[in-house]
N, C-alpha and C positions, 0 to 999 in steps of 0.2 A: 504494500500500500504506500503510495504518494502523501506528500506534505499535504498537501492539498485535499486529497481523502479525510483526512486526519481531520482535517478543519471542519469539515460534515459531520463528524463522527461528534468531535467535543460540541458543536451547538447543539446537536439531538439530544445528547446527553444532558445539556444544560436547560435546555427546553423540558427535556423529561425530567428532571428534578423539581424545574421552578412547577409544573404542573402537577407535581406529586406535594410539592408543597413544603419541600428541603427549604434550608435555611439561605435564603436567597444573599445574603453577604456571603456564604462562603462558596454559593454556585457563581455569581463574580467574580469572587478569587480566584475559584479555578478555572473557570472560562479565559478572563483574563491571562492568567498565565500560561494556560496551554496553548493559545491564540497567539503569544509573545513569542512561546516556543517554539511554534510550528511558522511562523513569520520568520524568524531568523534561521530556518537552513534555507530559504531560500534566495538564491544568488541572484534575482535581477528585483528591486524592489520600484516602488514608488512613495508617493509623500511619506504617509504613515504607517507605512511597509504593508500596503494591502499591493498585493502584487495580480490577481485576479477577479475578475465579476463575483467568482461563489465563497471567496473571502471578503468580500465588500458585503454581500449577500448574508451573512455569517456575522457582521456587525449591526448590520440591518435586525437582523431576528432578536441577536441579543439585546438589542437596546428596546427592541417592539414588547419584548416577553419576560425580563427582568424588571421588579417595581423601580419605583421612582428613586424609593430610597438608597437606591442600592446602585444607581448610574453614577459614575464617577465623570470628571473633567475628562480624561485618558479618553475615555471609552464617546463621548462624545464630541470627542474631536476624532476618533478613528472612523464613526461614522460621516461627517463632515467630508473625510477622505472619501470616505465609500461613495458619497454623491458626488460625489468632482470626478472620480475612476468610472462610476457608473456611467455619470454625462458622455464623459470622453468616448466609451464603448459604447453609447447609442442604444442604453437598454434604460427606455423611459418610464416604464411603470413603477420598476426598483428606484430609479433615484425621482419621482414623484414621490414614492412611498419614503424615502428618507431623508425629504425635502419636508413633510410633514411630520414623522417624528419628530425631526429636529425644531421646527416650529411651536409644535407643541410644548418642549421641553424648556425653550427658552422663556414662554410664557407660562411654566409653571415652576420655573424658580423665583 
């Protein structure tokens, strides 16, 4: 399995905890870090080292499905990346969809 599989794998995971109703500070933490990890083996990056559409997509989820309290600055500016990578790749629904996330967030801090 690819870096990139990987990345699929811990948002389900994190999705299926926060759904199951785990301690959503520590499903951040490890999302985050696993997201950090699997972003750093790979060798050609961009801003905030989302390097493809379904890791841009992967920030997307986690910021859509982790509570409010539990979104960090990191994590919403990684999505901010994910809508600038998404524009650039011309997949408009995803960076609509985290165009309004992000919207949302700014007006509920």
């Amino acid at each position: 399995m690819n870096g990139k599989s990987y990345v699929k794998v811990y948002v389900f995971d994190a999705v299926n905890r926060t759904m199951a109703g785990a301690n959503s500070i520590k499903t951040q933490s490890i999302l985050c870090n696993k997201l950090r990890h699997a972003c750093n083996k790979s060798s050609v990056t961009r801003n905030g080292g989302l390097t493809t559409g379904e890791e841009a997509k992967a920030a997307l989820v986690a910021c859509q499905y982790l509570p409010r309290n539990a979104l960090t600055e990191e994590l919403l500016s990684r999505l901010s990346d994910a809508a600038e990578l998404l524009e650039c790749i011309g997949d408009k629904y995803f960076f609509l969809q985290c165009q309004q996330v992000l919207k949302h967030q700014v007006f509920s801090f």
